[in-house]
C-alpha positions as CSV (number, residue, x, y, z in Angstrom):
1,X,-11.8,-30.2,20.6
2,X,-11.4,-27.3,17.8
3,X,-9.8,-24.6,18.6
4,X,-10.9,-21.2,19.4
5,X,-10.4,-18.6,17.0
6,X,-8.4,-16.8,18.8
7,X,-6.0,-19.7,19.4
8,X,-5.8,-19.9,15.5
9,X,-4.6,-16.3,15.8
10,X,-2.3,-16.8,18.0
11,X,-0.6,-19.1,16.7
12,X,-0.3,-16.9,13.4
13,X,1.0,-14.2,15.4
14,X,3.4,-15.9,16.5
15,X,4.9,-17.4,13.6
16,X,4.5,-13.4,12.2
17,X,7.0,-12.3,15.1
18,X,9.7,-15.4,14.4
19,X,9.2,-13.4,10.7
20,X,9.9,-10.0,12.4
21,X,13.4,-11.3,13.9
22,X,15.1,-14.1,11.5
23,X,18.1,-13.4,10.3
24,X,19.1,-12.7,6.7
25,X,20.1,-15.1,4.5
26,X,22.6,-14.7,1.7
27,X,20.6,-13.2,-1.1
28,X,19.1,-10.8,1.7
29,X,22.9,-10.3,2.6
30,X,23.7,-9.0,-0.7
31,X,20.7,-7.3,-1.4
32,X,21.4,-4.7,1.7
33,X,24.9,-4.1,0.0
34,X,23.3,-3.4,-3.3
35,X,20.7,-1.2,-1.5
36,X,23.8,0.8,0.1
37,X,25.9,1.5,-2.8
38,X,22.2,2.7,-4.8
39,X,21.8,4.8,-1.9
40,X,25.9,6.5,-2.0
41,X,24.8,6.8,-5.9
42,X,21.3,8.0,-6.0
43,X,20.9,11.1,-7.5
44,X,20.7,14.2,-4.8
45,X,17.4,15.6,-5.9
46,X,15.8,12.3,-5.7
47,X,17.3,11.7,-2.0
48,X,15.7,15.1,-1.1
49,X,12.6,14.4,-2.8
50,X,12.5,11.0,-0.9
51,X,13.4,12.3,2.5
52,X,10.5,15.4,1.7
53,X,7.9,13.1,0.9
54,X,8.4,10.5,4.5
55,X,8.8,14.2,6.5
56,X,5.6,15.4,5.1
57,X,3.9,12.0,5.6
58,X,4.8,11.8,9.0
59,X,3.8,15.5,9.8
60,X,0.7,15.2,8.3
61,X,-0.1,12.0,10.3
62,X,0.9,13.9,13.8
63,X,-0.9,17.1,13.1
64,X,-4.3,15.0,11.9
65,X,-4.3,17.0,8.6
66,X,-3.6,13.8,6.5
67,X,-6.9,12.1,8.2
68,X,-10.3,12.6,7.1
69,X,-12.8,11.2,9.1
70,X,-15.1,8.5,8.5
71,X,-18.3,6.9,9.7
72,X,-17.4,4.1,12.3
73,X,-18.6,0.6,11.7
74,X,-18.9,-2.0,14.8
75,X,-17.8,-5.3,14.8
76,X,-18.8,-7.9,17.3
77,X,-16.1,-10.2,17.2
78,X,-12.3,-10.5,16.0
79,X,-13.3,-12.7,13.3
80,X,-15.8,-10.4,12.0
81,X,-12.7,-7.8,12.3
82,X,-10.2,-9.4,10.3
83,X,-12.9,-10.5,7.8
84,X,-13.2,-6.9,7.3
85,X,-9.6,-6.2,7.3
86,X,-8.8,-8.1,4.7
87,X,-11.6,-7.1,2.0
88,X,-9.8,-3.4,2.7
89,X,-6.5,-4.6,2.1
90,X,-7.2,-6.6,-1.3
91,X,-8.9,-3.1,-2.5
92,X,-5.7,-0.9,-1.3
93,X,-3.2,-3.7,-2.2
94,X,-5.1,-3.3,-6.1
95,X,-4.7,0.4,-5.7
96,X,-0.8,0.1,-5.1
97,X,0.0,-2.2,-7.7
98,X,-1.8,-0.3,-10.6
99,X,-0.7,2.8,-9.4
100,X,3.2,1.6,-9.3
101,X,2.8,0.4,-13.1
102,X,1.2,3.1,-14.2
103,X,4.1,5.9,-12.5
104,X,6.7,3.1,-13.5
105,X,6.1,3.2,-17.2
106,X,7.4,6.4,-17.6
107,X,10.5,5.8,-15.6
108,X,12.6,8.6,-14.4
109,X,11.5,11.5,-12.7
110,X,7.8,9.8,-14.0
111,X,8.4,6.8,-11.6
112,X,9.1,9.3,-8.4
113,X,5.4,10.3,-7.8
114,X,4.8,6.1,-7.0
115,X,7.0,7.6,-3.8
116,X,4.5,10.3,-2.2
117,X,1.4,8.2,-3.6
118,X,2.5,5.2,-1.9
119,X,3.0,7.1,1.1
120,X,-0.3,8.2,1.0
121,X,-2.2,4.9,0.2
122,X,0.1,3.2,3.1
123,X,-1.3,5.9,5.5
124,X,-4.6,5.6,4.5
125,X,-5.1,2.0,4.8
126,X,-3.7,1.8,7.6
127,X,-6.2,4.9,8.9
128,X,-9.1,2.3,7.9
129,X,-7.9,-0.8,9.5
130,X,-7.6,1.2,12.8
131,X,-11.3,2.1,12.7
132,X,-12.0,-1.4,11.4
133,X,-10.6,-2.4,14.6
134,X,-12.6,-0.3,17.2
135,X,-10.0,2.5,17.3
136,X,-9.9,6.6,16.4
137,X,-7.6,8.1,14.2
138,X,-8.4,11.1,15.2
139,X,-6.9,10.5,18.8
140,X,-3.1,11.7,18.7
141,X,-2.4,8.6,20.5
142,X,-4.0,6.2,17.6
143,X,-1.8,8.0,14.6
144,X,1.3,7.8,16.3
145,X,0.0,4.0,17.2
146,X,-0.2,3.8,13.0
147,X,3.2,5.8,12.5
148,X,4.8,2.9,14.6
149,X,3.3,0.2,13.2
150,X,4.3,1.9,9.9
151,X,7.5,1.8,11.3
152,X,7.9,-2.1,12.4
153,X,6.8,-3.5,9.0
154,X,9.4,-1.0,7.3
155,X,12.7,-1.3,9.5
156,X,15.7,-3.5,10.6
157,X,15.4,-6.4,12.7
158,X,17.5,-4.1,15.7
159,X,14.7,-1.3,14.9
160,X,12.1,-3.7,15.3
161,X,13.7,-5.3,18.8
162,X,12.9,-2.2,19.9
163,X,9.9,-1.0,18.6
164,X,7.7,-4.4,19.3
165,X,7.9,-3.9,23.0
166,X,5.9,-0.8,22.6
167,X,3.5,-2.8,20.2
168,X,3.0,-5.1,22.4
169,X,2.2,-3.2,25.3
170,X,0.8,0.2,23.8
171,X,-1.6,1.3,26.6
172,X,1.4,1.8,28.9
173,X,3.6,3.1,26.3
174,X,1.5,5.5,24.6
175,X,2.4,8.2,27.3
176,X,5.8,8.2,26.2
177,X,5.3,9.0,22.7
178,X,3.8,12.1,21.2
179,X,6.4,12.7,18.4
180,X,8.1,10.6,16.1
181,X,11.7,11.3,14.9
182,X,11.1,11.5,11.2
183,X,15.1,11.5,10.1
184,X,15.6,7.9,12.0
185,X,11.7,7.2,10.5
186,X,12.7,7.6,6.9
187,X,16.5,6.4,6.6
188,X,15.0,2.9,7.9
189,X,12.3,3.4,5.3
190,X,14.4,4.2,2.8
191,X,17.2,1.3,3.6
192,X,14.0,-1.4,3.3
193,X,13.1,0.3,-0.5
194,X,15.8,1.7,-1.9
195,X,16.3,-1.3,-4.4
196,X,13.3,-1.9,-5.8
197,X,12.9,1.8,-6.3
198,X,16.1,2.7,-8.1
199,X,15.2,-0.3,-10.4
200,X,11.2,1.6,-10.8
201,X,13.1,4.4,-12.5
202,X,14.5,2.3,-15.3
203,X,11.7,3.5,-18.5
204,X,10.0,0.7,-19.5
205,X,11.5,-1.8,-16.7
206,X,10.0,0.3,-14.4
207,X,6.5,-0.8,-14.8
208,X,6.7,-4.5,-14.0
209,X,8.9,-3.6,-11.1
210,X,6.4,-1.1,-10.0
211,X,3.9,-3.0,-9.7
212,X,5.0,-6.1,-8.0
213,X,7.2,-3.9,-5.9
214,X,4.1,-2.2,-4.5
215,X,2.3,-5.3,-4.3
216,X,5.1,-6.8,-1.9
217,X,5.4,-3.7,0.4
218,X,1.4,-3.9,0.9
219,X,1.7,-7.7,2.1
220,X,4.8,-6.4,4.2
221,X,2.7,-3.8,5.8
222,X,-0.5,-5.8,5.9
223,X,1.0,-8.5,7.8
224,X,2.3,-6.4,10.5
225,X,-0.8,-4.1,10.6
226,X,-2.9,-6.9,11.0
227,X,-1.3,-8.6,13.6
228,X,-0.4,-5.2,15.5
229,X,-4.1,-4.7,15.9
230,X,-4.9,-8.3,16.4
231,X,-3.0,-8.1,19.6
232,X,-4.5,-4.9,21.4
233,X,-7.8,-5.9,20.8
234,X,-7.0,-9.6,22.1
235,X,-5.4,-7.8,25.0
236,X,-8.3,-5.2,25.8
237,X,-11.1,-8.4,25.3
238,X,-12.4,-8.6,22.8
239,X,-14.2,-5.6,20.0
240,X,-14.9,-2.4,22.0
């Protein structure tokens, strides 16, 4: 007998979440120590710039003045869903990647704007899966939903321990969360993009590592997004 769609899912979900919690291996291993010493030597203006630009993001998402409404669009099914969420994540994933080469060529203080606009391309993709998926952005409750799910695809695997839980059972954690602490938001941020970052600001080099850089941290937040929404809507039966 085939199976169901939504056994197909569920299956990829779960694979996704073995993802979420495998332990480094080596090169990961000494990728983290090269992202800590880049961290101890980055430049201070650049630190403050980086830590303005996540504050500012996640400000923007709470208040609602980051989100401009939209016209809705049902779908029927989950298929018909992720069929959707997918053409919307090629087109942002394309946006990402030529924006990253094109603020990487310059390098320098040229390369920092990829931070902010990446920021703001993350946000808003994730804005449109949300209403791909039956939900409203403009509910307080659905951005701080997005600012979490920002969150697990950007953090350690003790972060995400604790952040899946909530994930996984929103509706009777959503009560509990109405602000998100932006210092603890950004430092795990930061520690997952340090490296490929400091390497953007390299003139020249900074273009090529721009671009696929971007590229990666799109899949990385596509997967998780994907699968975050997946799950509520499995859970709440169906499209709504």
């Amino acid at each position: 007998m085939a199976d169901s769609y939504e056994q197909r899912v569920n299956r990829e979900i779960a694979i996704w979440k073995k993802k979420l919690f495998a332990k480094p291996g080596k090169m990961e291993r000494i990728s983290k120590n090269a992202q800590n010493f880049i961290s101890a030597k980055m430049p201070k203006k650049i630190n403050q710039a980086f830590s303005y630009s996540i504050k500012t993001m996640v400000e923007g998402v709470l208040n609602g003045s980051s989100y401009v409404p939209k016209a809705q669009q049902s779908y029927h099914t989950l298929a018909e869903m992720d069929e959707a969420a997918e053409g919307t994540f090629t087109a942002y994933r394309k946006t990402a990647v030529v924006e990253g080469a094109g603020t990487g060529f310059g390098g320098g203080f040229i390369a920092m704007a990829d931070f902010p606009l990446l920021l703001s391309i993350k946000v808003n993709y994730l804005y449109a899966l949300s209403r791909i998926y039956g939900y409203n952005p403009k509910d307080l409750s659905e951005r701080v939903f997005i600012l979490l799910v920002f969150q697990l695809a950007f953090s350690s695997p003790e972060k995400r321990k604790e952040l899946l839980p909530v994930i996984l059972n929103w509706e009777q954690s959503k009560e509990r969360f109405s602000e998100i602490d932006w210092n603890s938001f950004q430092q795990e941020y930061r520690d997952t993009i340090d490296l490929v970052k400091m390497f953007q600001l390299i003139p020249g080099f900074g273009a090529a590592v721009g671009a696929y850089a971007n590229r990666q941290l799109l899949d990385q937040l596509g997967e998780t997004a994907k699968n975050a929404f997946r799950i509520r809507v499995m859970q709440e039966g169906g499209a709504h």
